[in-house]
N, C-alpha and C positions, 0 to 999 in steps of 0.2 A: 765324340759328341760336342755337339759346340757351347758357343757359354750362355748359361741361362739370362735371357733380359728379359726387364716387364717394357714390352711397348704400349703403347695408352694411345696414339694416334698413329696414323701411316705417316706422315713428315717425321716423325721418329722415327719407325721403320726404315724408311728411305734413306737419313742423313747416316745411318748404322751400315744397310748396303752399300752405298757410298763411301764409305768407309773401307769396309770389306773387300771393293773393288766389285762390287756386282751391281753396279748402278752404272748405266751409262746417259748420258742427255743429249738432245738433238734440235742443237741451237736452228739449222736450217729447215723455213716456212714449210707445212707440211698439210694437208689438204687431209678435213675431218672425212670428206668422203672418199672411199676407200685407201688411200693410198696408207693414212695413219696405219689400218688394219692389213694391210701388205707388208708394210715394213714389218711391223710387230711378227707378223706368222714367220717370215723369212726369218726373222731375228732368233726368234725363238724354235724354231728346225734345223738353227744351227748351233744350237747351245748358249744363245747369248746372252746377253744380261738384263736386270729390270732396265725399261727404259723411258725417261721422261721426254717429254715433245715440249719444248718449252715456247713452240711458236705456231701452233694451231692458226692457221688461219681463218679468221671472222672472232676469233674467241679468245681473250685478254688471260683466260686462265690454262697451266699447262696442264698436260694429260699423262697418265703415269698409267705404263702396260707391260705383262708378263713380271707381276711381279709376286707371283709366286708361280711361276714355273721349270721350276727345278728343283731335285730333291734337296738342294744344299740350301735356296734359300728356305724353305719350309721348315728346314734343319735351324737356319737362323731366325726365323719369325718365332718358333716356341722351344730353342732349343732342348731338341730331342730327334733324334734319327726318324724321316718318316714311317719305317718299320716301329718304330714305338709308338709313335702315335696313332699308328692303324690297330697294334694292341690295345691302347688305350681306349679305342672305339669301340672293339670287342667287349673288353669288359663293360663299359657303359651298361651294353646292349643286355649282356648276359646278366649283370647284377642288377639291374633296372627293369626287367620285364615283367610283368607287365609294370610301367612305372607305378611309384607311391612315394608320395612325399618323403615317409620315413625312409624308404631305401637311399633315395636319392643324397637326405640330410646324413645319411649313415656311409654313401658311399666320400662323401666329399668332408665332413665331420674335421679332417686333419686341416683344411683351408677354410674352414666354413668364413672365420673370421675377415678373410680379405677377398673371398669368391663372390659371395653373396651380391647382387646388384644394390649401388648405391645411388640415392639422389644428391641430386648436387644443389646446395643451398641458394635458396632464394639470392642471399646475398652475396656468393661467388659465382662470376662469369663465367659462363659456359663458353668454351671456344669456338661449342659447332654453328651459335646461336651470335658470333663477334659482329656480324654484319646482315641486316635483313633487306633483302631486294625482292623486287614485285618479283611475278610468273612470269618472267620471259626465256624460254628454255632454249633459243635462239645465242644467246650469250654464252649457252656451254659447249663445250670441244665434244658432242654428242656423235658416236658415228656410224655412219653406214659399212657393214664389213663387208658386201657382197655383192653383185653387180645386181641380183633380180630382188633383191631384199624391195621390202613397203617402201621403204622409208628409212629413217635414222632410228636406231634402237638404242637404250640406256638398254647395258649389257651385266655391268655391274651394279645393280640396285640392291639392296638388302630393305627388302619390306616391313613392316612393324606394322600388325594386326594386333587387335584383344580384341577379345570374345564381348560382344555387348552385354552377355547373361553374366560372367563370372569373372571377367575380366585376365584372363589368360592369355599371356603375349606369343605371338609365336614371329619368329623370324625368318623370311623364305628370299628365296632369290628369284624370280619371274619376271623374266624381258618384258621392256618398255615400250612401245611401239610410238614415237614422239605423232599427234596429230598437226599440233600447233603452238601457240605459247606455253599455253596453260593446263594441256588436256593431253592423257599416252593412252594407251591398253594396258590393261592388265590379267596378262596372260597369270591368269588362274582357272588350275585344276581344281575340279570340284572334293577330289580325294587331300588334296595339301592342305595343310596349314590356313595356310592365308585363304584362300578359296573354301574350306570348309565356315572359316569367320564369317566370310562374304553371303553365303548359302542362309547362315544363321541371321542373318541383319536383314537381309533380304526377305526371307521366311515373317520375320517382322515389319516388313515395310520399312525399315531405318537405313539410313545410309552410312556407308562403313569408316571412321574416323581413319587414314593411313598418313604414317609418315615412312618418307623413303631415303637412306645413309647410302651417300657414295661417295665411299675413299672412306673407310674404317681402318683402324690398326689390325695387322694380322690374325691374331686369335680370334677376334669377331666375326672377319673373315671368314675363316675355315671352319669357325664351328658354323656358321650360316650354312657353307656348303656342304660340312659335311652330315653322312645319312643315318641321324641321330633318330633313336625309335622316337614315335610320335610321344608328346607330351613331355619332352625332356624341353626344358629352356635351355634356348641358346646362348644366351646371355650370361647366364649362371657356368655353361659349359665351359663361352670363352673365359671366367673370371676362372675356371678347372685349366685351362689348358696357359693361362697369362699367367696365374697367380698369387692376380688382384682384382676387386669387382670390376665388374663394366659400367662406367661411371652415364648414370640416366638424368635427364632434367628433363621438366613441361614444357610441350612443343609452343612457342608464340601466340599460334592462330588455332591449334585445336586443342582438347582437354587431354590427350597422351601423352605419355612419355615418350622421349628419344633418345638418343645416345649424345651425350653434350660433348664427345670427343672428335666427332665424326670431320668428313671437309664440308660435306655439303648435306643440306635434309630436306627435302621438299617436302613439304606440310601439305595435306587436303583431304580428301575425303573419296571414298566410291559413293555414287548412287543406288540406288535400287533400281531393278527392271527395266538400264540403259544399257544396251550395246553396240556396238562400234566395229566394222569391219578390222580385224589388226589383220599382219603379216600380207604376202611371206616371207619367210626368215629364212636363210641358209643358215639351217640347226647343225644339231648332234649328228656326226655319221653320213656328212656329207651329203646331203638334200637338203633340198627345200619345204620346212613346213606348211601346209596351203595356210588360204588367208581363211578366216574365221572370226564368227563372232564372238566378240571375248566384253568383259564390264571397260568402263572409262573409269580414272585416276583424273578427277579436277582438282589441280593445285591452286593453294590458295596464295601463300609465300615460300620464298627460299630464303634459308638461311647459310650461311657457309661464316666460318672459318676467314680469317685475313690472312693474304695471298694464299687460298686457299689451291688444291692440286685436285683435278679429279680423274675417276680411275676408269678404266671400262679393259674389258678382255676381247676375245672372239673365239666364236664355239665355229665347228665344221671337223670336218673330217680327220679323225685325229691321227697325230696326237697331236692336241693343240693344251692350252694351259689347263685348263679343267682335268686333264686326266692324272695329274701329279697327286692329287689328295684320294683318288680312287685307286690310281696305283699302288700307293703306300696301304690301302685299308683291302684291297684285293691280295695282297702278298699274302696275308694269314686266313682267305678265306678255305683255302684249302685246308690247315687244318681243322677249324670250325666243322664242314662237312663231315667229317669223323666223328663228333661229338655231338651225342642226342642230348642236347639242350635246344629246348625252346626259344630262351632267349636269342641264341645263334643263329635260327632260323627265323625265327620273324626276323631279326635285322637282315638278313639274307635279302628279304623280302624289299626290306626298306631302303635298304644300295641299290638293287637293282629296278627299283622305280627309281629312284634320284638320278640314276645314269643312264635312261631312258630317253 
């Protein structure tokens, strides 16, 4: 088992891999469209290591890829074998269903104290919040992975919704479709998280407050991706799976909270009743998902981080990085199947839409 660290940003994560010998960097100029996303897939179907692009060309900041795609590093972002952590899902699932506050305060009870989400005071600096620059999404190492792709997609986004009625956060991952400076898709399912938000603001004629984290520290990470039953916070998870809260401050330009750790957060808002052609995407499983109409994400400001690093992945025909947290939580689905609990089976339910 490796040794347990709290990491609180990815540049901590990273300088740790680095360490370890599972960081490698790639001083020579490298092209956001496709080729960044070539190197990386080749790199990582040969077993290689996380790796930084330190010379994106058109974009002053580097780009950090595959860096969780292997079970060793996953091992080092929360030390614990991914076999444990896939148990650890389990359980969630099974002691959480259907969720209730109490269970959840009774499952986590032994860390409450340092899991629980903290704000970060008015009067200490937020990191993710160290430098604020217009909407110009032109200046990020944003990339195209696939020849018949739309466009450039943000691959790695981790979304931040609350509920207009009750203020309930939820944290989703849903490709970006870049239109222009200031403006992506927002590939939301009407059954997810964030898309059920959107449904509910919408239903009101209100428009949806979002901010979007990319290049989080590990834990944040994987609890983002992984296929946690609906109404569990992610945030709360990663502070279950870090073993310290996940450190939140108010976003600049809109009234929500963000993650004050993060590299980068784009601030703005959905509309109501705007849609915008996105896609297509070379998804999951090797195809192309057609183009469709999906809502628009208008960014108002970005904040990041000083020299801040941004992250992105690439989905297609695996195995590519995304299947390392579902492979770890698929190893114990077989025994679950033997076992008439409910809990087991709705989460059943809830991996196999996530990996969809």
């Amino acid at each position: 088992m490796a040794k347990r660290n709290t990491f609180h940003s990815l540049q901590e994560f990273l300088r740790y891999l680095d360490n370890e010998g599972e960081l490698q960097r790639i001083i020579t100029p490298v092209d956001s469209n496709l080729e960044a996303a070539e190197i990386a897939v080749r790199s990582m179907r040969e077993g290689g290591k996380a790796l930084i692009f330190e010379n994106i060309i058109g974009s002053k900041y580097p780009l950090a890829m595959n860096i969780l795609s292997s079970d060793r590093r996953i091992e080092l972002a929360v030390g614990e074998d991914p076999n444990e952590l896939g148990q650890k899902l389990l359980q969630v699932a099974e002691e959480l269903m259907p969720p209730k506050p109490t269970k959840l305060y009774n499952l986590l009870k032994p860390l409450a104290s340092r899991i629980f989400g903290s704000r970060a005071s008015s009067a200490v600096s937020s990191p993710s919040q160290g430098i604020i620059s217009p909407a110009e999404l032109s200046t990020l190492p944003i990339l195209k992975t696939w020849p018949d792709d739309g466009g450039k997609f943000i691959t790695l986004p981790q979304v931040f919704t609350y509920d207009v009625r009750t203020g309930k956060r939820n944290i989703g991952m849903y490709r970006m479709h870049v239109f222009d400076e200031s403006t992506t898709g927002m590939h939301w399912q009407i059954q997810k998280g964030g898309g059920f938000h959107y449904s509910v603001a919408e239903q009101m004629n209100k428009m949806l407050e979002v901010a979007v984290a990319v290049g989080t520290d590990p834990a944040l990470l994987l609890a983002t991706i992984a296929p946690l039953p609906e109404g569990i916070d992610e945030a709360m998870f990663a502070g279950f799976l870090r073993g310290a809260a996940t450190r939140m401050t108010r976003g600049k330009r809109i009234s929500i909270d963000v993650p004050a750790e993060a590299e980068f957060v784009l601030e703005g808002f959905v509309p109501a009743n705007e849609r915008r052609l996105e896609g297509p995407f070379g998804d999951h499983f090797g195809h192309y998902s057609h183009a469709g109409m999906f809502p628009v994400f208008h960014i108002k400001t970005i904040t990041h981080r000083a020299n801040a690093i941004f992250a992105a992945t690439v989905v297609g025909k695996p195995p590519m990085e995304d299947k390392w947290l579902g492979d770890a939580t698929q190893k114990n689905i077989g025994t679950v199947g033997a076992v008439d609990a409910p809990g087991s089976q709705r989460y059943l339910g809830v991996l196999r839409s996530r990996l969809s």
